[in-house]
TORKOL-4160 file (C-alpha; in steps of 0.2 Angstrom, whole numbers, padded with zeros to 4 digits, m for minus):
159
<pt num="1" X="0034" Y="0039" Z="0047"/>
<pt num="2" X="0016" Y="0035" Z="0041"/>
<pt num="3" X="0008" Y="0016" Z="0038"/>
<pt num="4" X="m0005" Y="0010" Z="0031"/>
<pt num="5" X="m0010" Y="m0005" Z="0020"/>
<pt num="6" X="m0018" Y="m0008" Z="0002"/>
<pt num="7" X="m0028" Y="m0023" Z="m0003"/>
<pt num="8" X="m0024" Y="m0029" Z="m0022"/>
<pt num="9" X="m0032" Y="m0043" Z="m0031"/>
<pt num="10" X="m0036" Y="m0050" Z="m0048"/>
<pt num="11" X="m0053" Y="m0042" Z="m0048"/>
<pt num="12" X="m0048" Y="m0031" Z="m0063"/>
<pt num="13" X="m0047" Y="m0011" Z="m0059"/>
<pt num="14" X="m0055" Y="0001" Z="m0071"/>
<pt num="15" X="m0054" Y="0017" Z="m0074"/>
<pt num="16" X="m0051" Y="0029" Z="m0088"/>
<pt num="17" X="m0035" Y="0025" Z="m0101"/>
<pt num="18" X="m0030" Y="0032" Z="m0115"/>
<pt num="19" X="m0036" Y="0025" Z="m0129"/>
<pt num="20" X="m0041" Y="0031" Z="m0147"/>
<pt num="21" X="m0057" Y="0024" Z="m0153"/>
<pt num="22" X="m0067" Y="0030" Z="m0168"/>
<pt num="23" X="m0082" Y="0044" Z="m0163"/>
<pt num="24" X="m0095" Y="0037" Z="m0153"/>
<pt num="25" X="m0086" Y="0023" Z="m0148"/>
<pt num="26" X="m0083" Y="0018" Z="m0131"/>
<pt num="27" X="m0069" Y="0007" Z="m0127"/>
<pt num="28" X="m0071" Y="m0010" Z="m0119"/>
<pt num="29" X="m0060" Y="m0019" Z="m0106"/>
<pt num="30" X="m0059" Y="m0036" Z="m0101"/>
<pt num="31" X="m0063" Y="m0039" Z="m0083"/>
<pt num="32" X="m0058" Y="m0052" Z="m0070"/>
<pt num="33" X="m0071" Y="m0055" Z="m0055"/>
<pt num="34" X="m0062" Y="m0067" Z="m0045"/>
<pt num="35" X="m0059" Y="m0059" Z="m0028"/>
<pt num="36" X="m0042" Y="m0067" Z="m0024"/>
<pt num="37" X="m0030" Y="m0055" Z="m0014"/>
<pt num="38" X="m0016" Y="m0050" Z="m0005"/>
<pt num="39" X="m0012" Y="m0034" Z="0006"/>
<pt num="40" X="0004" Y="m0025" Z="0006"/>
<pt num="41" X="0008" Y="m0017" Z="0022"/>
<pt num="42" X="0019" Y="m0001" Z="0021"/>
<pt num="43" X="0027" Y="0013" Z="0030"/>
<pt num="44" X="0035" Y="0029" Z="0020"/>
<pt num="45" X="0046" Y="0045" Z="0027"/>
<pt num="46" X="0040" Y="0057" Z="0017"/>
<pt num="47" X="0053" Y="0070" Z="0021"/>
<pt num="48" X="0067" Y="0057" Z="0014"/>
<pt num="49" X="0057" Y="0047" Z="0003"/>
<pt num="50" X="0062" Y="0030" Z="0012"/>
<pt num="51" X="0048" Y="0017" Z="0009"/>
<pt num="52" X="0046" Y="m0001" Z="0017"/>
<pt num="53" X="0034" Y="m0013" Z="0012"/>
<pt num="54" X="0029" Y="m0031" Z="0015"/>
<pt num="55" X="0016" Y="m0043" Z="0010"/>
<pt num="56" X="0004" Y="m0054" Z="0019"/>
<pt num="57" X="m0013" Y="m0062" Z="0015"/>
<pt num="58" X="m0024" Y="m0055" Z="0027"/>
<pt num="59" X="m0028" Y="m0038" Z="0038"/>
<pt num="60" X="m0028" Y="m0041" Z="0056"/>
<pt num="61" X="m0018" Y="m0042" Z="0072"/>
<pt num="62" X="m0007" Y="m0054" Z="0070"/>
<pt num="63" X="0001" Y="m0047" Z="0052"/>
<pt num="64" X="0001" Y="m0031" Z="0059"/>
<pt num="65" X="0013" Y="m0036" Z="0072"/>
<pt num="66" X="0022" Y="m0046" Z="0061"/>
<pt num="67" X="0026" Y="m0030" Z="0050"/>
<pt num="68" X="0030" Y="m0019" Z="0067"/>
<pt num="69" X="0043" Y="m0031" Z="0070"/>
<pt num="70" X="0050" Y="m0033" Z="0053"/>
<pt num="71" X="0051" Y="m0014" Z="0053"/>
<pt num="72" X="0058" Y="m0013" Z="0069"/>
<pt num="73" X="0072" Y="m0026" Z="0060"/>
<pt num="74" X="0074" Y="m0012" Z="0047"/>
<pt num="75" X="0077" Y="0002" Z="0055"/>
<pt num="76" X="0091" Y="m0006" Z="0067"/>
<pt num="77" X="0094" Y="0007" Z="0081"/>
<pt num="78" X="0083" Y="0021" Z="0075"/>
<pt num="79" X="0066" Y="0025" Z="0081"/>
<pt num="80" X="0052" Y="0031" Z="0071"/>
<pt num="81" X="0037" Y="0039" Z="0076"/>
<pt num="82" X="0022" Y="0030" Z="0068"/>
<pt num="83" X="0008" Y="0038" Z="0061"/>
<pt num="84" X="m0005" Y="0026" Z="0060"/>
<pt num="85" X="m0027" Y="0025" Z="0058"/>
<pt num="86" X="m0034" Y="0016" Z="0070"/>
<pt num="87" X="m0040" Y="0002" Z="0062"/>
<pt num="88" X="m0044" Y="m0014" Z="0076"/>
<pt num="89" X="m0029" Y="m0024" Z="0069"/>
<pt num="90" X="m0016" Y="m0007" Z="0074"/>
<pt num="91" X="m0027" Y="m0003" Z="0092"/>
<pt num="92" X="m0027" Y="m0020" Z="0099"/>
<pt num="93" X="m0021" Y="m0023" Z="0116"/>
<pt num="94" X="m0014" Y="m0037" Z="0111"/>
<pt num="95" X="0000" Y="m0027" Z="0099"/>
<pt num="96" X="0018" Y="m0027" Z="0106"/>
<pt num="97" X="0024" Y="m0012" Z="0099"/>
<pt num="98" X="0043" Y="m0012" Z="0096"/>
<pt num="99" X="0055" Y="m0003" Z="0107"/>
<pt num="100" X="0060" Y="0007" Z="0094"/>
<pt num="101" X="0043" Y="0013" Z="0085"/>
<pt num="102" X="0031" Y="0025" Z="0095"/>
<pt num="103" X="0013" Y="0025" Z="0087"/>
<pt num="104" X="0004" Y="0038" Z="0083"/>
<pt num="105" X="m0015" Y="0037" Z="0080"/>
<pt num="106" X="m0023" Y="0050" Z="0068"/>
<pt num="107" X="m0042" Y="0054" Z="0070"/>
<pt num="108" X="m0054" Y="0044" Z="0065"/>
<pt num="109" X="m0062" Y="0041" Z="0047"/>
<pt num="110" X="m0047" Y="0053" Z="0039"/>
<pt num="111" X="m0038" Y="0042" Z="0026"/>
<pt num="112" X="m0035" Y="0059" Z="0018"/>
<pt num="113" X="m0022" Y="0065" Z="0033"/>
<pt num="114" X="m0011" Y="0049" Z="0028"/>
<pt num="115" X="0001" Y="0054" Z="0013"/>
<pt num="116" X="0003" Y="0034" Z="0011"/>
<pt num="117" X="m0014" Y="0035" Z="0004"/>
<pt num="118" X="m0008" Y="0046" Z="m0010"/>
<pt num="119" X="0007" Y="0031" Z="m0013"/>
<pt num="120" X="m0006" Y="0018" Z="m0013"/>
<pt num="121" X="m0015" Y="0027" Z="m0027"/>
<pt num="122" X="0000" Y="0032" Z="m0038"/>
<pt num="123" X="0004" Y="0013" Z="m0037"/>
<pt num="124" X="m0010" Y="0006" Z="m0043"/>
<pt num="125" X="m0014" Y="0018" Z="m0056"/>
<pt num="126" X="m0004" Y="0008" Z="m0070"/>
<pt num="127" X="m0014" Y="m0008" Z="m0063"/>
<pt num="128" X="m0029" Y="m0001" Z="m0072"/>
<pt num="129" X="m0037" Y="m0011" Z="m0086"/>
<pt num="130" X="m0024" Y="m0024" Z="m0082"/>
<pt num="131" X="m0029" Y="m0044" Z="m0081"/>
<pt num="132" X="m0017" Y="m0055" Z="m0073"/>
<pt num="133" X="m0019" Y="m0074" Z="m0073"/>
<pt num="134" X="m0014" Y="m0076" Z="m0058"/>
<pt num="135" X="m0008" Y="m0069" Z="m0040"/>
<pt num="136" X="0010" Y="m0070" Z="m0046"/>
<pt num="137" X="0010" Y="m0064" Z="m0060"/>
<pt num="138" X="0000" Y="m0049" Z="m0048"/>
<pt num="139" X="0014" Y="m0051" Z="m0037"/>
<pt num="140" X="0026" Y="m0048" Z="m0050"/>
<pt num="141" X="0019" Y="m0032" Z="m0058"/>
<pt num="142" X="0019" Y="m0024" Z="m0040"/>
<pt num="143" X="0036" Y="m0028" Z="m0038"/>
<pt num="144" X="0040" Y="m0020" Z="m0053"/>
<pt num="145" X="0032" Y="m0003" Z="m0049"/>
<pt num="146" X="0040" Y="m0005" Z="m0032"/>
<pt num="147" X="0057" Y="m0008" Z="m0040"/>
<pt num="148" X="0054" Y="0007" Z="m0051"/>
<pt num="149" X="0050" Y="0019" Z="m0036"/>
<pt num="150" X="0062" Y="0033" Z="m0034"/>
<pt num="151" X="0064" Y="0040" Z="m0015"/>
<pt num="152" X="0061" Y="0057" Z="m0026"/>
<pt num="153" X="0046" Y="0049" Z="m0032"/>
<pt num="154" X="0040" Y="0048" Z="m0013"/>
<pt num="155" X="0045" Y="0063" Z="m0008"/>
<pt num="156" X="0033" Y="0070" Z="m0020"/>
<pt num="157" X="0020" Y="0061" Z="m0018"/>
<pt num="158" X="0019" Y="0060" Z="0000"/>
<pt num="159" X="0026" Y="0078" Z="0004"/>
């Protein structure tokens, strides 16, 4: 399995859309600034396209091994190798790994070895150019696109 986490906001994403505008034209977005957040801690299969995810408000230690543990729950009496980054929050001696999850640290500074990353980016794609009023309504939309995900989906993204 592979785990990460992404930070999502109400700071409004841009980026490229489609839109039709007369020649010369640039097209305009409404942007929010406020840096309200959340992060969504996740772990994917990528040969199955099983994905697990949680939210929690911050990125440390302690919701770190709050997720271990809830993944542990998850996957009852299988283990998992976990490919992991080593962020302080995953390499902290004070992390009790589960019984049944062994970590795996890949090198340092290489994001791009992760296929998780590659989810995190598909997810948020749509997000762009989107305001929300508030970190429900966030909260909302990402269960949506979370709903929406196929194991196929995954597997294509992450494989």
């Amino acid at each position: 399995m592979c785990q990460d986490e992404t930070r999502v906001g109400l700071k409004t994403l841009t980026g490229k859309g489609k839109v039709i505008t007369p020649s010369g034209v640039k097209p305009t977005v409404d942007v929010k600034w406020e840096r309200v957040n959340f992060w969504i801690y996740g772990a994917i299969e990528p040969l199955t396209g099983k994905h697990f995810q949680q939210e929690y408000p911050k990125l440390n230690g302690d919701c770190f091994q709050q997720f271990l543990d809830w993944l542990s729950q998850q996957l009852r009496e299988d283990y998992a190798i976990l490919q992991i980054d080593q962020a302080p929050a995953h390499t902290s001696c004070g992390i009790n790994w589960p019984e049944n999850i062994i970590p795996l640290l890949q090198p340092p500074h290489c994001p791009q070895v992760n296929p998780i990353e590659r989810l995190w980016h598909f997810l948020k794609k749509p997000l762009k150019n989107e305001l929300f009023s508030s970190l429900q309504d966030l909260r909302e939309r990402i269960q949506q696109l979370f709903e929406q995900l196929t194991f196929e989906q995954v597997i294509s993204i992450s494989s």
